[in-house]
N, C-alpha and C positions, 0 to 999 in steps of 0.2 A: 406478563407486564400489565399492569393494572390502564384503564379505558378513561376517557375522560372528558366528557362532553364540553362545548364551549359554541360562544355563541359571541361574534365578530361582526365589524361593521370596515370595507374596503375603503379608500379612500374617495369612493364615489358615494359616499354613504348606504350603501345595501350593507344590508345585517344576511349575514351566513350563518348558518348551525351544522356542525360535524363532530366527529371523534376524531380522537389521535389517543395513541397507545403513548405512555412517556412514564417514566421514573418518578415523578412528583407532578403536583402543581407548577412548581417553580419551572421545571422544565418546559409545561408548556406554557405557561406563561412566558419566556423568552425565546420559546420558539415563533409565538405568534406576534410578537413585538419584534423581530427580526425580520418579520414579511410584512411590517409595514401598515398589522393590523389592529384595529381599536378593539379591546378587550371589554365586552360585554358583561360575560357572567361564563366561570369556570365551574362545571360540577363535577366533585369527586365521583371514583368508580362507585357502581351500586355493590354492597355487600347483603349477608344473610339471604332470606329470600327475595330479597329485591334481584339481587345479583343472578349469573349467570353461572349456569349449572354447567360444571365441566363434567365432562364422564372421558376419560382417555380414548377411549373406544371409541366412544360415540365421534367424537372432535379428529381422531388421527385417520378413521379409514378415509380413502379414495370413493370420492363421487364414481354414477357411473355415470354412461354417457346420457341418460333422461335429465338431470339435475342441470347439465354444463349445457345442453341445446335449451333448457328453460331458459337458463342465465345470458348465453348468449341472445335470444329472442327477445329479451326484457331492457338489455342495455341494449338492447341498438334502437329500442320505439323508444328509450327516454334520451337519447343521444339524438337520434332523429326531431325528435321534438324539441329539442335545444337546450335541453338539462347539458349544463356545467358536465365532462366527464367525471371530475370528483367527487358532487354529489349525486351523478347517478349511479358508480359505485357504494356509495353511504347508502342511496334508498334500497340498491339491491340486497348490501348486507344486511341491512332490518330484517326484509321480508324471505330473503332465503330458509327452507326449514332443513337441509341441510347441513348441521352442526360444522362439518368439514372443509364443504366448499363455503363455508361464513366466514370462517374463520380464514380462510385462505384470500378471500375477497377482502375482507378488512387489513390485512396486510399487504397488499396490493393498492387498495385504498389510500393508504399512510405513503407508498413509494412513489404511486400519483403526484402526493399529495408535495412531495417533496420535491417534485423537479423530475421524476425519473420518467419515461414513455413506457406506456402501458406494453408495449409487446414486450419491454425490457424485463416489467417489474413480473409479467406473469411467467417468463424465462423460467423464475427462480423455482418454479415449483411444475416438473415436467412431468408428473405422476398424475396432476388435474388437468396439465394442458400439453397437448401432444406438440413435436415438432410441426405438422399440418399446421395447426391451432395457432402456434408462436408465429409462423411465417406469411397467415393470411393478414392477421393482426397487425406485422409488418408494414405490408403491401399497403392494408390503408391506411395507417400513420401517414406514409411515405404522401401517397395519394391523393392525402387528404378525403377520403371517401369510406371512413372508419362505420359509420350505421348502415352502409349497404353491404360491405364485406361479412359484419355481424349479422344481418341479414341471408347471405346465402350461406355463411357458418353453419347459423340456426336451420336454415334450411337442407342444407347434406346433414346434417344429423339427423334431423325429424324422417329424414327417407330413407338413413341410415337404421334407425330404432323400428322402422316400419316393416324393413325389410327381415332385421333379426330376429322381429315380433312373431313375422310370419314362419320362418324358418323353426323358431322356439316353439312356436303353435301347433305347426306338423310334426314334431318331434314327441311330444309331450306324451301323445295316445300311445305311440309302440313302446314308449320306452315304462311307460306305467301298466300296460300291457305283458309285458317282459318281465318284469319286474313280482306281478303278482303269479307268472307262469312259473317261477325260480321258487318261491314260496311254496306253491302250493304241489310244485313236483318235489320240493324240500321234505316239505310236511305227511305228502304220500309214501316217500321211499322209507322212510323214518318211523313212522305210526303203523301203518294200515300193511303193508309189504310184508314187516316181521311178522305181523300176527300170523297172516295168510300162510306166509313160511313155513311157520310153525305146525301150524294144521295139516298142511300138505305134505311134510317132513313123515309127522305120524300116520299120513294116511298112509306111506309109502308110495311107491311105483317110479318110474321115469320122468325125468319131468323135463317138457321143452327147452331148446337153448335160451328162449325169451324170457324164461322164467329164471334159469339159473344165472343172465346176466341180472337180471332185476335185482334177484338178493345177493348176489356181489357185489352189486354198486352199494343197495340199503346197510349193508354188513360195513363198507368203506365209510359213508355218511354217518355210521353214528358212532363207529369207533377211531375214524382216523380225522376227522373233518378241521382237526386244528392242521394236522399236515398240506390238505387242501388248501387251505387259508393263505400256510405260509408258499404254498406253490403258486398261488396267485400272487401273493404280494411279490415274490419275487418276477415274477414275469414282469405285472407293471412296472416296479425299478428299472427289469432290463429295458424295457422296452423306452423309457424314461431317456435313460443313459444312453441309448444308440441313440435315440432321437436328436440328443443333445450335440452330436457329430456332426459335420460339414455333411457327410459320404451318407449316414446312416439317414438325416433328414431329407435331404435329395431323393431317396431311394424311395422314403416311408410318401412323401406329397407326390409324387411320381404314381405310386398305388392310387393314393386315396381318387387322383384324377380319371383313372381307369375304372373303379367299380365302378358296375353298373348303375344306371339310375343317379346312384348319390355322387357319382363322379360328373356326369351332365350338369347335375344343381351347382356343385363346386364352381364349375369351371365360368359357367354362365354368373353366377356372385362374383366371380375374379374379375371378368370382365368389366360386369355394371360398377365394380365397386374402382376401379382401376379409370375407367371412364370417368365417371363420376367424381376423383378425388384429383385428375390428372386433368377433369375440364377448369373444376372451380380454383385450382392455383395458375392456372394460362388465363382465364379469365379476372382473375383478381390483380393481376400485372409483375406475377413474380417468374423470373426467366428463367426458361425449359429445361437448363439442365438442370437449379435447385429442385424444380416441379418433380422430373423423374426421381431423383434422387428420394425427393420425401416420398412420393409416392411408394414407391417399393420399400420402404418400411413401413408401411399398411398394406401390403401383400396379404402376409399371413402365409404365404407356399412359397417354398424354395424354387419349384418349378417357372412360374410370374415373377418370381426376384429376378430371377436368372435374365428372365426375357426383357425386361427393365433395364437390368441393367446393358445389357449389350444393345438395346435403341439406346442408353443415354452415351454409350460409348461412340456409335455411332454418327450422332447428334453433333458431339466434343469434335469428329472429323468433318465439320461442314457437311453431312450427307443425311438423308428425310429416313427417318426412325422407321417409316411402313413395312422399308424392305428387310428392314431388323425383325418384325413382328411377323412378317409373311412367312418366315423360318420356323416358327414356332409352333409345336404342336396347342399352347392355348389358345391363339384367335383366330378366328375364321375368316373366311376371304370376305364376306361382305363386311364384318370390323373393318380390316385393314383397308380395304380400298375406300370404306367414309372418313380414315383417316388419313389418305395419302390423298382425296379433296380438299381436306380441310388443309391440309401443307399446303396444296398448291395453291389455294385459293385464300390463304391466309385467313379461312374463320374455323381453326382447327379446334378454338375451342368450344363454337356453335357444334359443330359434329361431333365432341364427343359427348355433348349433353344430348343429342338426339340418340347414342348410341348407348349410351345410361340407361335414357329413359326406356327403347325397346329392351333392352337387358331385364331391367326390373320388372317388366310385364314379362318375359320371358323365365325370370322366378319363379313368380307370382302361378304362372301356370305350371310350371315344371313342380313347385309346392304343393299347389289341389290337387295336381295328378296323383303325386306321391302321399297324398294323405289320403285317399281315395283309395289304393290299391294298398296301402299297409294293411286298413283296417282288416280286411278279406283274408290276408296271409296272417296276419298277428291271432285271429281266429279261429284259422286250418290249424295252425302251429299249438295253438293252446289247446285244441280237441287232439290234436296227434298223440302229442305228450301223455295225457288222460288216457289217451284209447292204449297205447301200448301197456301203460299200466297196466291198465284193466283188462287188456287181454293175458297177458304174461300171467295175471292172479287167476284166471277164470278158467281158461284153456286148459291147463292139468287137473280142475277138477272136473271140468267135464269127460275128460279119458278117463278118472279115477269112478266117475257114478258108471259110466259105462263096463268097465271092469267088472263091479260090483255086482252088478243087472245081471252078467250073465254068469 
């Protein structure tokens, strides 16, 4: 639907400028004469290169969360600062570079624009704004205190993107690591292995079991390796499709909490992240049992669902959620008993932002540590690799020169 600038004067005599999306001129021409407003100057949509470059791609994917904590940070200083929310929608969709979330804001803009309440209008698109998102948005309509909720919005995101930053940052090294270790043992069993084979075959004699798995495996790698391929692909599927079960995802988050190392980092993200999205709707004014409910749909592990959900069942009987969470193998007794002050003392949800906040430093460290000690192993592991090669090729010829010698 074609865009159409205009530029109005209220019956207090202020001149406004905006878009609105409409059918024709005519349309918005008695739309804006229907609210009452004096009609300046209508300009048609830009076309050719003036116009706005659609590319389907570019306009349909989903913002990630960098894009939506910029937006939300941007409307809440020009809300704060007493911009109209209609046009501090309009300035935001100018300057969004975002094709996606522009386009999504300017439609949102028009339902503003029309009478509808923002938490309503951004309802309509759950793929940009989570249930979190619709519900804090709520809170401040309600409250009247819509620049400070988009304020701590922007704020759980930025500590949100901080922490996955860090988490993607520690990950990055072993998995590129890994990566060229799979290549480069690819490339050896494949190339350098047969030759070796080969020479060794002719020189005759016995040849160790290191050697004879070597070129069984190199023998499988270059004649069967589509078979391999499709053995993996079907694993992933299975593992896909159980995942996708009640019983099978229970089982699979249940593990991932137990390994070593990466199951502490898990568990400890569950917490901050649970704390942290469970302080900011108690403190935004929406009542505890919506709070758990959306919370544990930012879980992310069936194990933290579970536990959620049986505090909010709890909760539903008149009874304090701590002894629900003391049950559970994810939070530990110091969580539970700062949130079973914070019950008693009614500033549960000061305590759970104190308990975020050690959380996140509690990442933060469980992260250095862990990027710290991959480095050391992802090193061992790539020279292991290499050495068994290299012994497997080398080893039968040094029993074949010594044969020879005497």
């Amino acid at each position: 639907m074609p865009v159409f600038e205009y530029r109005v004067r209220d019956r207090s005599g202020k001149t406004l400028k905006s878009q609105v999306e409409a059918e024709s001129m005519a349309h918005v021409r008695d739309s804006l004469r229907a609210k009452g407003l004096m009609i300046v100057d209508i300009k048609p949509p830009k076309t050719g290169l003036q116009g706005d470059i659609n590319i389907p791609f570019l306009n349909d994917r989903p913002p990630g969360l960098k894009p939506i904590a910029i937006f939300s940070r941007q409307l809440a200083t020009l809300i704060n600062a007493g911009v109209p929310l209609v046009q501090a929608l309009t300035i935001m969709q100018r300057q969004l570079e975002h094709k996606g979330l522009q386009n999504v804001v300017k439609k949102v803009r028009t339902d503003v624009e029309a009478g509808t309440p923002l938490s309503e209008a951004i309802a309509k698109y759950p793929k940009v704004f989570n249930r979190l998102y619709i519900n804090l948005v709520r809170a401040g309509e309600t409250s009247g205190t819509l620049d400070s909720v988009l304020e701590r919005i922007s704020d759980f995101q930025e500590k949100d993107l901080a922490l996955r930053g860090k988490i993607k940052g520690a990950m990055t090294y072993p998995v590129i690591v890994l990566v060229f270790a799979v290549l480069i043992t690819y490339v050896l069993l494949t190339t350098v292995v047969p030759q070796f084979g080969g020479i060794l075959q002719q020189l005759g004699g016995d040849l160790p079991l290191i050697t004879r798995i070597l070129m069984a495996v190199s023998d499988f790698l270059r004649t069967k390796v589509l078979l391999l391929v499709v053995i993996v692909g079907l694993l992933v599927v299975a593992y896909q499709q159980y995942y996708k079960t009640k019983q099978g995802r229970h089982n699979i988050d249940e593990i991932k909490l137990k390994i070593p190392v990466f199951g502490t980092l898990l568990r400890r993200t569950a917490i901050a992240s649970f704390a942290r999205t469970f302080g900011l709707l108690i403190s935004s004014g929406v009542n505890i049992i919506e709070s758990l409910e959306i919370t544990k749909g930012t879980a992310n592990n069936a194990i933290v669902e579970d536990t959620i959900e049986n505090a909010k069942n709890v909760v539903m009987v008149g009874e304090q959620m701590s002894g629900s969470l003391a049950a559970s193998p994810v939070f530990p007794p110091m969580v539970v008993s700062m949130i079973a002050i914070g019950e008693e003392t009614g500033a549960l949800d000061t305590m759970l932002a104190k308990v975020a906040d050690f959380y996140d430093r509690e990442v933060e460290e469980a992260v250095d540590g862990l990027t710290a000690a991959i480095e050391p192993i992802m090193i061992v592991f790539l020279g292991g690799i290499v050495g068994v090669i290299v012994a497997g090729m080398f080893l039968p010829m040094f029993s074949i020169i010594n044969t020879l010698s005497k």
